[in-house]
N, C-alpha and C positions, 0 to 999 in steps of 0.2 A: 559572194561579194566581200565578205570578212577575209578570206584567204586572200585576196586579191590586193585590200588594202595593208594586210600585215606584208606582202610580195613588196608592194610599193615601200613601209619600211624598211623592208631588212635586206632588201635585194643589193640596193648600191654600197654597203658594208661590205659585200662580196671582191670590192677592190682593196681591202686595207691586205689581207695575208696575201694577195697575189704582189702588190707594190711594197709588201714588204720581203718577199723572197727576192721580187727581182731586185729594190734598189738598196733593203736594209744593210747590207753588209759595206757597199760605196759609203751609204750616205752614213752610217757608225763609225768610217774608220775618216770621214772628211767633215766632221762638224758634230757627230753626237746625236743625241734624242733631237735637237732642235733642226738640225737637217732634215732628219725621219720625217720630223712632221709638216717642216715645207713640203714636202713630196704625197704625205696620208692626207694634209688635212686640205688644199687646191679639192685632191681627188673627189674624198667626199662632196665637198662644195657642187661640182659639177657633176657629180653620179648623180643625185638624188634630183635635178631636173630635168636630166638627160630623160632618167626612167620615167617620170612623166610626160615629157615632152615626145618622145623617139619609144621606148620602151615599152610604156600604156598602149596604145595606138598598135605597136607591133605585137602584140600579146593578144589583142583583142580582135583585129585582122585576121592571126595564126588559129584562133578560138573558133571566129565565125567561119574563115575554109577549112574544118576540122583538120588542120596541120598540127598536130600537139605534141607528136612522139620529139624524143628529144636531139633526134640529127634536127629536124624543121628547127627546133628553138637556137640548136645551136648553132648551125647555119644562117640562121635569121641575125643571131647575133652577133656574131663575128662577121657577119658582112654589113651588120651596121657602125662596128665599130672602126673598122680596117678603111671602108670605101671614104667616105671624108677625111680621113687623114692621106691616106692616095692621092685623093685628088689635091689635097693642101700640098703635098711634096711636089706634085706635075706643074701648079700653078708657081710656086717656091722656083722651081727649076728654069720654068720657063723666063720669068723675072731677073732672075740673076742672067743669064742667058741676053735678058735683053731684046728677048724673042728674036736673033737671029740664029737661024738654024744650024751652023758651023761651030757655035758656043754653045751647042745646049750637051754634046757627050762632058766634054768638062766641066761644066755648073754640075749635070746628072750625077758625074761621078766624086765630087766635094758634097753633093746632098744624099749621095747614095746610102751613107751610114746612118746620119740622125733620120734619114728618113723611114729604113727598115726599123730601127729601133723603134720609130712611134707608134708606124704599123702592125710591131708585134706589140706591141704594149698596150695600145689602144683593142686590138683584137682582142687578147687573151683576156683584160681586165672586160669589155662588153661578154664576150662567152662568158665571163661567169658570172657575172650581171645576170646576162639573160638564164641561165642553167636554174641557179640560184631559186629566179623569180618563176623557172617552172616549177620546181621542186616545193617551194611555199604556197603556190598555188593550187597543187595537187592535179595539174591538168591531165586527164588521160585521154588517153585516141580515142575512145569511142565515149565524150561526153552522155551521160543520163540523162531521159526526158523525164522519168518518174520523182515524185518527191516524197 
Protein backbone atom coordinates (compact mmCIF):
# COMPACT_ATOMS: atom_id res chain seq x y z
CA UNK A 1 0.00 0.00 0.00
CA UNK A 2 2.94 2.34 0.91
CA UNK A 3 4.47 1.65 -2.60
CA UNK A 4 1.41 2.57 -4.12
CA UNK A 5 0.84 5.67 -2.46
CA UNK A 6 4.52 7.02 -2.94
CA UNK A 7 3.34 5.76 -7.02
CA UNK A 8 0.60 8.20 -6.52
CA UNK A 9 3.23 10.98 -5.46
CA UNK A 10 5.91 10.83 -7.75
CA UNK A 11 4.47 9.23 -10.76
CA UNK A 12 2.80 12.45 -12.32
CA UNK A 13 6.54 14.33 -11.92
CA UNK A 14 7.23 11.83 -14.72
CA UNK A 15 5.87 14.67 -17.16
CA UNK A 16 8.16 17.57 -16.21
CA UNK A 17 11.68 16.06 -18.13
CA UNK A 18 9.53 14.54 -20.97
CA UNK A 19 7.70 18.29 -21.42
CA UNK A 20 10.79 19.53 -20.88
CA UNK A 21 12.71 17.84 -23.79
CA UNK A 22 9.84 18.10 -26.02
CA UNK A 23 8.87 22.05 -25.39
CA UNK A 24 11.96 23.36 -23.35
CA UNK A 25 14.14 24.48 -25.99
CA UNK A 26 10.62 26.55 -28.01
CA UNK A 27 9.50 27.67 -24.92
CA UNK A 28 13.46 29.19 -23.82
CA UNK A 29 14.14 30.68 -26.90
CA UNK A 30 10.11 32.37 -27.04
CA UNK A 31 9.75 33.76 -23.43
CA UNK A 32 12.42 32.22 -20.92
CA UNK A 33 11.88 30.18 -17.65
CA UNK A 34 8.44 31.78 -17.32
CA UNK A 35 7.23 30.17 -20.69
CA UNK A 36 8.72 26.78 -19.33
CA UNK A 37 6.68 26.88 -16.59
CA UNK A 38 3.29 27.94 -18.36
CA UNK A 39 3.75 24.59 -20.13
CA UNK A 40 5.52 22.17 -16.48
CA UNK A 41 3.30 23.80 -14.05
CA UNK A 42 -0.86 23.40 -16.17
CA UNK A 43 1.01 19.67 -16.59
CA UNK A 44 1.53 19.01 -13.19
CA UNK A 45 -1.84 20.46 -12.23
CA UNK A 46 -3.64 17.97 -14.24
CA UNK A 47 -1.11 14.91 -13.85
CA UNK A 48 -1.70 14.39 -10.27
CA UNK A 49 -5.69 13.99 -10.64
CA UNK A 50 -5.56 12.39 -13.68
CA UNK A 51 -3.36 9.45 -11.64
CA UNK A 52 -6.11 9.31 -9.34
CA UNK A 53 -8.84 9.61 -11.28
CA UNK A 54 -7.85 7.47 -14.58
CA UNK A 55 -4.44 6.08 -13.19
CA UNK A 56 -5.52 4.45 -9.56
CA UNK A 57 -8.41 2.49 -11.08
CA UNK A 58 -6.05 1.34 -14.09
CA UNK A 59 -3.20 0.03 -11.89
CA UNK A 60 -5.42 -1.62 -9.74
CA UNK A 61 -7.78 -3.29 -12.70
CA UNK A 62 -4.01 -4.29 -14.28
CA UNK A 63 -3.16 -5.80 -10.52
CA UNK A 64 -6.37 -7.61 -10.06
CA UNK A 65 -6.29 -9.44 -14.09
CA UNK A 66 -2.59 -10.22 -13.11
CA UNK A 67 -1.57 -7.81 -16.26
CA UNK A 68 1.71 -6.23 -14.55
CA UNK A 69 4.64 -7.05 -17.00
CA UNK A 70 5.46 -3.74 -18.37
CA UNK A 71 4.09 -3.90 -22.34
CA UNK A 72 0.25 -4.30 -20.20
CA UNK A 73 1.27 -1.02 -18.19
CA UNK A 74 2.62 0.52 -21.00
CA UNK A 75 -0.01 -0.23 -23.27
CA UNK A 76 -2.48 0.51 -20.65
CA UNK A 77 -1.07 3.82 -20.64
CA UNK A 78 -0.54 5.16 -23.82
CA UNK A 79 -3.87 4.28 -24.70
CA UNK A 80 -5.21 6.12 -21.88
CA UNK A 81 -3.42 8.91 -22.74
CA UNK A 82 -3.73 9.08 -26.77
CA UNK A 83 -7.49 7.77 -26.99
CA UNK A 84 -9.35 11.07 -25.49
CA UNK A 85 -7.41 13.42 -27.18
CA UNK A 86 -8.36 11.28 -30.55
CA UNK A 87 -11.35 11.41 -29.85
CA UNK A 88 -11.13 15.44 -28.87
CA UNK A 89 -9.50 16.07 -32.58
CA UNK A 90 -12.62 13.78 -34.38
CA UNK A 91 -15.15 15.82 -32.43
CA UNK A 92 -12.68 19.24 -33.18
CA UNK A 93 -12.89 18.16 -36.90
CA UNK A 94 -16.14 17.43 -37.06
CA UNK A 95 -17.33 20.90 -35.64
CA UNK A 96 -15.32 22.88 -37.80
CA UNK A 97 -16.67 20.86 -40.69
CA UNK A 98 -20.00 21.75 -39.60
CA UNK A 99 -20.67 18.10 -39.73
CA UNK A 100 -21.04 18.28 -43.43
CA UNK A 101 -19.37 15.55 -44.86
CA UNK A 102 -17.73 17.34 -48.08
CA UNK A 103 -15.83 19.81 -45.33
CA UNK A 104 -14.57 17.41 -43.03
CA UNK A 105 -10.92 16.29 -45.45
CA UNK A 106 -10.19 20.20 -45.14
CA UNK A 107 -11.19 20.97 -41.39
CA UNK A 108 -9.11 17.04 -41.02
CA UNK A 109 -6.31 18.38 -42.75
CA UNK A 110 -5.98 22.39 -40.93
CA UNK A 111 -6.56 19.94 -37.48
CA UNK A 112 -4.18 17.27 -38.71
CA UNK A 113 -0.97 18.86 -37.14
CA UNK A 114 -2.03 20.26 -33.51
CA UNK A 115 -3.87 17.29 -33.39
CA UNK A 116 -1.03 14.60 -33.91
CA UNK A 117 1.14 16.86 -31.71
CA UNK A 118 -1.43 16.34 -28.80
CA UNK A 119 -1.75 12.77 -29.46
CA UNK A 120 2.05 12.31 -29.17
CA UNK A 121 2.37 14.48 -26.35
CA UNK A 122 -0.46 13.30 -24.31
CA UNK A 123 0.77 9.59 -25.19
CA UNK A 124 4.32 9.80 -24.33
CA UNK A 125 3.80 11.96 -21.21
CA UNK A 126 0.78 9.07 -19.88
CA UNK A 127 3.47 6.17 -20.84
CA UNK A 128 5.53 7.59 -18.57
CA UNK A 129 3.15 8.40 -16.08
CA UNK A 130 2.03 4.88 -16.18
CA UNK A 131 5.98 3.23 -16.48
CA UNK A 132 6.90 5.44 -13.71
CA UNK A 133 3.97 4.30 -11.41
CA UNK A 134 4.98 0.67 -12.25
CA UNK A 135 8.31 0.89 -11.43
CA UNK A 136 7.45 2.71 -7.75
CA UNK A 137 5.22 0.26 -7.18
CA UNK A 138 7.37 -2.59 -7.68
CA UNK A 139 4.64 -4.54 -9.47
CA UNK A 140 5.64 -8.04 -10.74
CA UNK A 141 3.86 -10.61 -12.95
CA UNK A 142 3.52 -13.13 -10.56
CA UNK A 143 2.28 -11.00 -7.36
CA UNK A 144 3.05 -13.11 -3.83
CA UNK A 145 0.41 -14.73 -1.63
CA UNK A 146 3.10 -15.20 1.23
CA UNK A 147 3.80 -12.47 3.93
Amino acid sequence: MMRVLAAIAIAPLAVLPILTLMFGPWAMAHGGWRSLLGILGPAIVVAYPLVLVVGLPMHLLLVRQRRTRPRDYALASALLGTVPVLGYVIVAVAFEARFVTSALPLAAARNLEWGAIGVVVFGVCSLAVGMTFRAIAQVTAFPSRSR
